[in-house]
C-alpha positions as CSV (number, residue, x, y, z in Angstrom):
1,X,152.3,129.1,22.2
2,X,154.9,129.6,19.7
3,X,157.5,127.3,18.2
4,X,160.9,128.2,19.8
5,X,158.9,128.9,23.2
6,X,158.3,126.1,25.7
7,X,156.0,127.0,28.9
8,X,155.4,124.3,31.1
9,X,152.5,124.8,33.5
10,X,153.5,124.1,37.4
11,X,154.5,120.9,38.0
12,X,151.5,119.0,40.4
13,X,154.0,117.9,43.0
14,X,151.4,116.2,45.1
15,X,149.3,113.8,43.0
16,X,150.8,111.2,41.3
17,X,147.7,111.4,38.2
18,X,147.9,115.0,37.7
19,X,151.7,114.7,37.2
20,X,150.8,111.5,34.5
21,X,148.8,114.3,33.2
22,X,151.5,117.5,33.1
23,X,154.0,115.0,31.6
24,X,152.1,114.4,28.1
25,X,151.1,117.9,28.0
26,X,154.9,118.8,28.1
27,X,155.8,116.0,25.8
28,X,153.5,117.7,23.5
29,X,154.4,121.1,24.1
30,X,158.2,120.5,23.8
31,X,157.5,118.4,20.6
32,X,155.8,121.4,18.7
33,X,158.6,123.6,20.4
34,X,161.3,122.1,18.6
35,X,160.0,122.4,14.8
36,X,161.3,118.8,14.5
37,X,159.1,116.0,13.1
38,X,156.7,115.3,16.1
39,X,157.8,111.8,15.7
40,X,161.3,113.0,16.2
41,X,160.4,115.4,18.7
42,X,158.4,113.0,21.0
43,X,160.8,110.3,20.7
44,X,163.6,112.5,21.7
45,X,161.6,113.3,24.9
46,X,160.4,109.4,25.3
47,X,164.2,109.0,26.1
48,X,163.3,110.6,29.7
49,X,161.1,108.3,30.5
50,X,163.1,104.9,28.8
51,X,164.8,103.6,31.8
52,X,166.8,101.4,29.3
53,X,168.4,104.8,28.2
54,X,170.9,105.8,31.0
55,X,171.0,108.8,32.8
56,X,174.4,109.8,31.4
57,X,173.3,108.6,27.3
58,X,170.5,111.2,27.9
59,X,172.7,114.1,27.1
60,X,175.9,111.9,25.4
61,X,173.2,110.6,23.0
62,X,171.4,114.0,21.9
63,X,171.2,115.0,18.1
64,X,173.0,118.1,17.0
65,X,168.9,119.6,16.4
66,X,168.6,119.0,19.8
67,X,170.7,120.8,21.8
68,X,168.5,124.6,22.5
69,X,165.1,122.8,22.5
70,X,166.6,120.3,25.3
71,X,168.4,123.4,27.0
72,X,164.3,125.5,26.5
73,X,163.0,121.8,28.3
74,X,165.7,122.2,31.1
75,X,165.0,126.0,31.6
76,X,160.7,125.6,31.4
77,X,161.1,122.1,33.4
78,X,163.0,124.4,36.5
79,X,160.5,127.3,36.3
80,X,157.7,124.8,36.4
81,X,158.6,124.1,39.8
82,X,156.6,126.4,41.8
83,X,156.1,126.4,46.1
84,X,157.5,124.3,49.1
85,X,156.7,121.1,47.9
86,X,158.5,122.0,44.5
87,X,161.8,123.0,46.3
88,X,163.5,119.1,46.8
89,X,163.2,118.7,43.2
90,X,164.6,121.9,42.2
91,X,167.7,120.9,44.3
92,X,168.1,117.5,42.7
93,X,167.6,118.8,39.4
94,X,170.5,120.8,40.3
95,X,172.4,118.2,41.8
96,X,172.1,115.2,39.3
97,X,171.8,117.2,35.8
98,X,173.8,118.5,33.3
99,X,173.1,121.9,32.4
100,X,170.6,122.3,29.9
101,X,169.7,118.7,30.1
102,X,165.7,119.1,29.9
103,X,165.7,115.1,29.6
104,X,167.6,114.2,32.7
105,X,165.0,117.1,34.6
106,X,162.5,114.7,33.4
107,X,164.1,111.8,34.6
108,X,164.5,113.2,38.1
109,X,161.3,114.2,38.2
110,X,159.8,111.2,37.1
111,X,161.7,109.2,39.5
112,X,161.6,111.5,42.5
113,X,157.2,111.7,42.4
114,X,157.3,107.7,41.8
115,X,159.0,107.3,44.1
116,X,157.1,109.4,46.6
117,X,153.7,107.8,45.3
């Protein structure tokens, strides 16, 4: 691991607890990513999963410091999607976000396996 670098382990498409699980661990891998305050860092990814914050505010509302390590989230987020059961939410990834919005990846994710739970 090394700051600049964000590698996500495979998302767990199928179990509802292990993704619980993958989503802290990236939280905490993004927030040392960034070399950002981890207060700063982890809030800026607690956005993603802030339903207050709308989809769109999730890139309008993104600090100048933020721009690369939310492009690294977006880029690890879609290689963390590995197999058949992966492939759906690769495509709405690529549907619903802006490029290089690692935040609104989150989102879809988040809302696409919570729904499916």
């Amino acid at each position: 691991l090394r700051e600049d670098r964000l590698t996500l382990k495979d998302v767990p498409c199928e179990d509802p607890e292990e993704f619980r699980r993958w989503l802290f661990h990236a939280k905490v891998q993004f927030a040392y990513s960034t070399g950002v305050a981890m207060k700063e860092a982890t809030a800026f990814f607690d956005a993603a999963l802030d339903e207050k914050v709308t989809f769109e505010d999730l890139v309008a509302h993104r600090p100048a410091w933020a721009e690369r390590p939310d492009m690294r989230l977006f880029l690890a987020t879609l290689q963390s999607l590995k197999g058949q059961a992966a492939s759906k939410f690769h495509l709405a990834i690529e549907n619903q976000c802006a490029v290089g919005s690692g935040r609104q990846a989150i989102r879809v994710l988040l809302q696409s396996l919570t729904l499916k739970a």
